[in-house]
Every structure is written in C-alpha cells, then in structure tokens.
LUMDOKE-44514 format. One record per residue (C-alpha): y negated, z, x. Coordinates in Angstrom, 2 decimals. Each point is the difference from the previous one (the first is absolute). Layout:
+---------+---------+---------+
!      c2 !      c3 !      c1 !
+---------+---------+---------+
!       Y !       Z !       X !
...
+---------+---------+---------+
This chain:
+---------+---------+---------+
!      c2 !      c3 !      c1 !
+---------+---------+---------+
!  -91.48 !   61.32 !   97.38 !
!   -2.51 !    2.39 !    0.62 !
!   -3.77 !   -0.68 !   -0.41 !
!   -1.60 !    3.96 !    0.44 !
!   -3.03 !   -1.59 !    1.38 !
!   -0.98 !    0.99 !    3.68 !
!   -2.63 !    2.18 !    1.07 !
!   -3.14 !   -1.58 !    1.16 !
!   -0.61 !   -0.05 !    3.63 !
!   -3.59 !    3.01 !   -0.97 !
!    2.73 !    2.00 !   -1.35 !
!    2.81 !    0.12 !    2.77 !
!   -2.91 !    0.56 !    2.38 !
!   -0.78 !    3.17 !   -1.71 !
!    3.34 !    0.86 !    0.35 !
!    0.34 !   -0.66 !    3.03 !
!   -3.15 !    2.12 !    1.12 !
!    1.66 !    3.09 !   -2.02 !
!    3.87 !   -0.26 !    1.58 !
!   -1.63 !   -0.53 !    3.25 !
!   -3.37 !    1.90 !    0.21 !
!   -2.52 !    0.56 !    2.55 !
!   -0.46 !    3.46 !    1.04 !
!   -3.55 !   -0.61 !   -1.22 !
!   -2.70 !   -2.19 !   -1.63 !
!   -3.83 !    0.20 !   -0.03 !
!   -2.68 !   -2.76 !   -1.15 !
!   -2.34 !   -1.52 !    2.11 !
!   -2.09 !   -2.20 !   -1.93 !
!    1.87 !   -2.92 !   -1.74 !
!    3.26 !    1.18 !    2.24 !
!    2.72 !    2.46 !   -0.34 !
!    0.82 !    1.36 !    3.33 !
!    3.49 !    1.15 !    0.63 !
!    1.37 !    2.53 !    2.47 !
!    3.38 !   -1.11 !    1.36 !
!    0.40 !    2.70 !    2.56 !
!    2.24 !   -3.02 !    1.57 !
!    2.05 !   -0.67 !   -2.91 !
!   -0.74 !   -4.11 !    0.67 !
!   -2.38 !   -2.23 !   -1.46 !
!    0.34 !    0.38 !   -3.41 !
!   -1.17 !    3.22 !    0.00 !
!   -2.37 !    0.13 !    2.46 !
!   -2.07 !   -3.42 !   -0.94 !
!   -3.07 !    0.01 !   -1.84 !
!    0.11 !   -1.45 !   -3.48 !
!   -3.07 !   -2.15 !   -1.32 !
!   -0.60 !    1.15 !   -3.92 !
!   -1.02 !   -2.91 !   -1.24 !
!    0.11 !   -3.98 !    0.74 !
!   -3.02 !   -1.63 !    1.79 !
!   -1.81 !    0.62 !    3.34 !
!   -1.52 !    2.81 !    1.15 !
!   -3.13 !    0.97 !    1.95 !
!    0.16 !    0.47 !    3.89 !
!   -1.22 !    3.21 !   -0.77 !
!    2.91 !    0.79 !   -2.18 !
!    2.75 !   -1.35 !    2.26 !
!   -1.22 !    1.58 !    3.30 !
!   -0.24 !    3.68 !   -2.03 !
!    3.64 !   -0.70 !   -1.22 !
!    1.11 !   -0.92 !    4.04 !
!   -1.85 !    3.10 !    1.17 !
!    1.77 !    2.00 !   -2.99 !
!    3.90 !   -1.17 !    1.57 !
!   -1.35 !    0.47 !    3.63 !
!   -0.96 !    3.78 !   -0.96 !
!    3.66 !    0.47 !   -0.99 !
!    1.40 !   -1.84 !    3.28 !
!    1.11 !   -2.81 !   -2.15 !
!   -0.10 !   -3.47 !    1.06 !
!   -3.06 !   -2.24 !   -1.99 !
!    3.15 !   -1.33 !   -2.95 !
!   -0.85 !   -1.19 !   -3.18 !
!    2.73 !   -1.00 !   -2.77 !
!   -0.58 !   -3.16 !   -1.46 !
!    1.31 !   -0.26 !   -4.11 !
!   -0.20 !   -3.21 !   -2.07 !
!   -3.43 !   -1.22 !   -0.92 !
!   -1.87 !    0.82 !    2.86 !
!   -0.38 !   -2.64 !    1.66 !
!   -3.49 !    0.33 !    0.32 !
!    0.29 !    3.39 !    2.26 !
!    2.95 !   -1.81 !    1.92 !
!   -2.43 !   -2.76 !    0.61 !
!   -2.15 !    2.49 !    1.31 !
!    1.89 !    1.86 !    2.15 !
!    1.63 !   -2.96 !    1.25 !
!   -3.43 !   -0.97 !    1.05 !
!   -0.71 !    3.09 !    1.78 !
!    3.08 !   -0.86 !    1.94 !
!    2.50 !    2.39 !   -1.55 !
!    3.15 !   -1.07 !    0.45 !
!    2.64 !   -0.70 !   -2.43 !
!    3.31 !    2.61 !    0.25 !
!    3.10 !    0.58 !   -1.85 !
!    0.06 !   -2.42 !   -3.18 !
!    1.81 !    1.69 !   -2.67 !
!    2.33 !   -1.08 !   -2.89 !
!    0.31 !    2.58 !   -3.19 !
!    3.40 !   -0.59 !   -2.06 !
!    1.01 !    1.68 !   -3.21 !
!    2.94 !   -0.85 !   -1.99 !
!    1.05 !    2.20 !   -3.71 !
!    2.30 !    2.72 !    0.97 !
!    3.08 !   -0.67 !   -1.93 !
!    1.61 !   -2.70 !    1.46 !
!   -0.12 !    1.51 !    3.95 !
!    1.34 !    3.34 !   -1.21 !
!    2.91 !   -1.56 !   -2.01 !
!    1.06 !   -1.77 !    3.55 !
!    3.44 !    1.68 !    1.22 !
!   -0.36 !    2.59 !    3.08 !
!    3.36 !    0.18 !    1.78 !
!    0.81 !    3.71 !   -0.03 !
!   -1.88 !    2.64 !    2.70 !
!   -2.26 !   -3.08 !    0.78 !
!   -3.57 !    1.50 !   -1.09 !
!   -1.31 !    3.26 !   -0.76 !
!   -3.37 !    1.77 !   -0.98 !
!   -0.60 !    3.12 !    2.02 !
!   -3.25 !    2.00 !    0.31 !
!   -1.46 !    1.12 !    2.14 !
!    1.58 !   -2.89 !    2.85 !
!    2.32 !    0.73 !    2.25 !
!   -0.65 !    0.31 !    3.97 !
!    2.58 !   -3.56 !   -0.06 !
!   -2.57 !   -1.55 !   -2.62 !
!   -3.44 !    1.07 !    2.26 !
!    2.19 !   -1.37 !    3.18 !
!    0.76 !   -3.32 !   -1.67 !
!   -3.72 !   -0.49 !   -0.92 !
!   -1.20 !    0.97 !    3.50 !
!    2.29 !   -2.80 !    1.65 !
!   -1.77 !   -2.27 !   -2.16 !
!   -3.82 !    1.18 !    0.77 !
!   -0.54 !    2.37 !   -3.12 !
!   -0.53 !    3.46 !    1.51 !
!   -1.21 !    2.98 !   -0.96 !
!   -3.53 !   -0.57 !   -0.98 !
!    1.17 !   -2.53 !   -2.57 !
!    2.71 !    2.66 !   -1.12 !
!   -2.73 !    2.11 !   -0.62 !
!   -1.05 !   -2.43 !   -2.35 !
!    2.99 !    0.09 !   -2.06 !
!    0.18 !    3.90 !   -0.18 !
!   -3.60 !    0.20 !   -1.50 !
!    0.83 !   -2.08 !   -2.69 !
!   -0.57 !    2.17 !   -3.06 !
!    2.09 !   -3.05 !   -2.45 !
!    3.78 !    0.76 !   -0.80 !
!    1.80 !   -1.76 !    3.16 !
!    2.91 !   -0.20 !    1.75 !
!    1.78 !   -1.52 !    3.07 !
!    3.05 !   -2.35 !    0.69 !
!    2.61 !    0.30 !    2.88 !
!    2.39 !   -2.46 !   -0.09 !
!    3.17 !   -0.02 !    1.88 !
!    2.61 !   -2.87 !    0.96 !
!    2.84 !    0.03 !    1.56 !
!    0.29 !    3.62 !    0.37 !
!   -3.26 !    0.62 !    1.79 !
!   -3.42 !    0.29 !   -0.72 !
!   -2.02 !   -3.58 !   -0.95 !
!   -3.43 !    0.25 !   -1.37 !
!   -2.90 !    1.91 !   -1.67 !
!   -2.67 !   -0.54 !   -2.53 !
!   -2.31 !    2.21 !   -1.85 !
!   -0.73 !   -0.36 !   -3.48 !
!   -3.40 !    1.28 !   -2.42 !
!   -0.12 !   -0.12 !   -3.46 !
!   -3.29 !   -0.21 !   -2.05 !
!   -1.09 !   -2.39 !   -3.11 !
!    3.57 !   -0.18 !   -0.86 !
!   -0.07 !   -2.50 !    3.09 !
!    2.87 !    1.29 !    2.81 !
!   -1.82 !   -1.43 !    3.37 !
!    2.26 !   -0.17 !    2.83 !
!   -1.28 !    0.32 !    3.61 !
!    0.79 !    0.17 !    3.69 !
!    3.83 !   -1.76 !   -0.80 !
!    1.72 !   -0.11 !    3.23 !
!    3.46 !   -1.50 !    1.07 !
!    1.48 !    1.41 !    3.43 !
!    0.50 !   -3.56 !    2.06 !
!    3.45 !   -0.02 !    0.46 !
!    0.91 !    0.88 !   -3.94 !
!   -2.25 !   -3.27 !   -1.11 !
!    1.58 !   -2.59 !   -1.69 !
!    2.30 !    1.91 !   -2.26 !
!   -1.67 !    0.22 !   -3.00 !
!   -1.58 !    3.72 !    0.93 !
!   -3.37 !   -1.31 !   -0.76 !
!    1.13 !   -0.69 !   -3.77 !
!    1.79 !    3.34 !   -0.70 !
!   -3.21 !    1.98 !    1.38 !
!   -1.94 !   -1.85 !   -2.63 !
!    2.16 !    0.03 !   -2.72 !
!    0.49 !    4.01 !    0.86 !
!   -3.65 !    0.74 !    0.16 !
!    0.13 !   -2.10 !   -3.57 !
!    1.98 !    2.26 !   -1.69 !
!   -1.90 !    2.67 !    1.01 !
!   -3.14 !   -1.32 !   -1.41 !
!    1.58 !   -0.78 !   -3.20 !
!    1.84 !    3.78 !   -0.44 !
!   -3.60 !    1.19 !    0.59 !
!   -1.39 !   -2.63 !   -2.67 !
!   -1.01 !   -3.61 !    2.04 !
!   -0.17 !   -2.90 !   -1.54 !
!   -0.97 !   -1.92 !    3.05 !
!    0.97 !   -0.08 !    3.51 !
!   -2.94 !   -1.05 !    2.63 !
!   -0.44 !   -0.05 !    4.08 !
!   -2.18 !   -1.75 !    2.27 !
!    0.95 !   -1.64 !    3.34 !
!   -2.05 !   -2.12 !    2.54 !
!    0.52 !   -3.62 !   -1.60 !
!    0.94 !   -1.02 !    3.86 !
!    3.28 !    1.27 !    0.08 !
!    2.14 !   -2.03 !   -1.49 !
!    3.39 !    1.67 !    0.05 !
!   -1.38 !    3.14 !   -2.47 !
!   -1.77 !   -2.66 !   -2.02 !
!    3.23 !   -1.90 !   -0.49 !
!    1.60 !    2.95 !   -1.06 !
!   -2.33 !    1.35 !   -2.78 !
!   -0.04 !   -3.75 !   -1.18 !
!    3.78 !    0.35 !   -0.32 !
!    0.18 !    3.46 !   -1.44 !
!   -2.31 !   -1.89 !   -3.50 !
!   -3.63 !    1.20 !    1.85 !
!   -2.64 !   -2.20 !   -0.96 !
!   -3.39 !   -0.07 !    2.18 !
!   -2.95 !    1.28 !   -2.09 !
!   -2.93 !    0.16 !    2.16 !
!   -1.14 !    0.15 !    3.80 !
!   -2.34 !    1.55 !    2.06 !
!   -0.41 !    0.42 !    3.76 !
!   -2.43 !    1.58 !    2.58 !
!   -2.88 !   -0.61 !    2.44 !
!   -0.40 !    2.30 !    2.98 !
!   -2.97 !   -0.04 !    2.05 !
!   -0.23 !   -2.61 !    3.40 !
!   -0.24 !    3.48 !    2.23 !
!    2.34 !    2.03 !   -1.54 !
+---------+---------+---------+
C-alpha cells in the first residue's frame, strides 16, 4: 500500500496559483489583487492575506482596486476564514462556485493501462484541443492563462474511436503535477476517456519528477467528482467564492 502522505490543501493552492497564474498581482492593504484579464475567477478574485475581518475601509479600497481593472467585486474564500466570509456574507456577497481540491500520490494513476494511441502530450495545443475547450466555455482568455505559465507543462488530447475525444492541460511545480481545464467531447463520455487523460497527464508528471497528482473541480458536479474518487483521489481541502450583490 502506499502511504506518501498528501499535500496539504496551503500547498496545492500554491500550486495551483503557479500552473495557473494571473497575468498579475499587486497588494492593497491586507489583500492580494489579481489580474485575470478574463481567465475566470480564480485568477481574477481578490485573496484576503490573513484570517479575520477587515475594516470597511479596507474592503471598499480592495472593491475599488478589481473595479479599476473591469473585474467583477470576487473574493476567494480558503479554509479558516470564516470570519471574512461572515463578513462578506453580511455585506450581502453572494456565495459562487464551491470548490473541491483532490490529490492522490502519482504512482498508482500512471501505472493504470492506456489502450494504445489513446492519450498524448503535445505542446503547444493543437487548433482540435483549443476547439474542444471552446465547446465547453474555456476560450481564449483562459488559454492565455495556460501559455503564461512559466512551470514545466504540458497538454493531453485524447482520442477514441478513431477521432478526437478530449483535452486537458497540465503544470508542474513543487513536484506536484496539477491538472486543469479536463474536458470530455459529449458524445465520447462514458468510455473511460476521462481515466486515460488522467492517467496520461500522470505519467507525465512523474517522467518530469511528481510525486503527487492534484486538480480542483466545483464540488457540485458530481460526475467529475465520482471520477477522481474512482481514479484513488482523496479530497484535501475546499474553498469557494463570494461575488458582490451588483456584480
């Protein structure tokens, strides 16, 4: 059995600000302030640095500080602060996008058999990979994000039955291989694509020297939880967001 302990849920969030990066950060007060350029919420939210309350005066700088860089008023939520979710909550933010974090050790998920020309790792994508994520809502702002990752990466096509059947992208840092924007075209679901994308983006990590594998998906949708559950992925933290009542 193997007991390589898992990575903490501080630790895979690190990660996963590094494979998937904002284009920039500043500070504003207790707050980092992230600059998405419309790569989605998790990198264009503002990020409390710290765990209790803040002043008006603080939270209404870091809302003016999103609004000068056309971003909706977000703010990502981590474990232990509850006392700033209280407060926001309050203030009548509401609650968006509750998030799971899995990890699993690498080993196990890239011994799992791939049937032969099932997965690949190609870099840059191909024009089949961007027009697999576009059907699914990830376009080319959040593309953007993945080429200005600086970390060693990669992405996945998958293919089944002799045509094109998914896409993921892949960044490497803390010896953690975090996998991200893992799509399944509709009709090729239910045929185990899902699993040979992972286990293929798994053996990548562990050629370039993982010992863990890690993602995060919204904890709502149950068929891509089921699957990391089945592929050995154990839940090792949460966090979710609060946007602002106008925004």
């Amino acid at each position: 059995m193997n007991t390589l302990p898992l990575p903490d849920a501080a630790t895979l969030m690190d990660v996963t600000n590094v494979t998937w990066p904002a284009a920039a950060t500043h500070d504003c007060g207790p707050f980092t302030i992230r600059d998405g350029q419309g790569g989605g919420s998790r990198v264009s939210s503002a990020m409390l640095n710290g765990a209790d309350a803040v002043t008006p005066d603080a939270l209404n700088t870091a809302e003016a500080a999103m609004q000068a860089l056309g971003q909706k008023r977000i703010f990502q939520i981590i474990p232990d602060q509850s006392a700033f979710d209280a407060q926001l909550e309050g203030a009548g933010y509401r609650l968006f996008d509750p998030v799971t974090i899995y990890a699993a050790p690498i080993g196990p998920l890239a011994d799992r058999d791939i049937p032969r020309v099932r997965a690949f790792t190609i870099w840059e994508p191909l024009a089949i990979q961007i027009d697999i994520w576009a059907a699914a809502g990830i376009g080319a702002d959040r593309i953007a994000v993945m080429k200005r990752a600086t970390c060693p990466k990669t992405s996945i096509l998958g293919r089944l039955n002799d045509h094109p059947a998914g896409t993921a992208y892949v960044g490497l840092h803390n010896k953690i291989a975090m996998i991200h924007a893992l799509e399944i075209l509709p009709h090729q679901r239910k045929q185990g694509m899902g699993g040979f994308a992972m286990a293929q983006a798994a053996r990548w990590g562990r050629d370039h020297g993982a010992t863990h594998i890690a993602l995060v998906v919204r904890s709502e949708n149950g068929a891509a939880n089921a699957l990391y559950t089945s592929l050995g992925m154990e839940p090792v933290g949460r966090y979710h967001y609060r946007i602002h009542p106008d925004d």
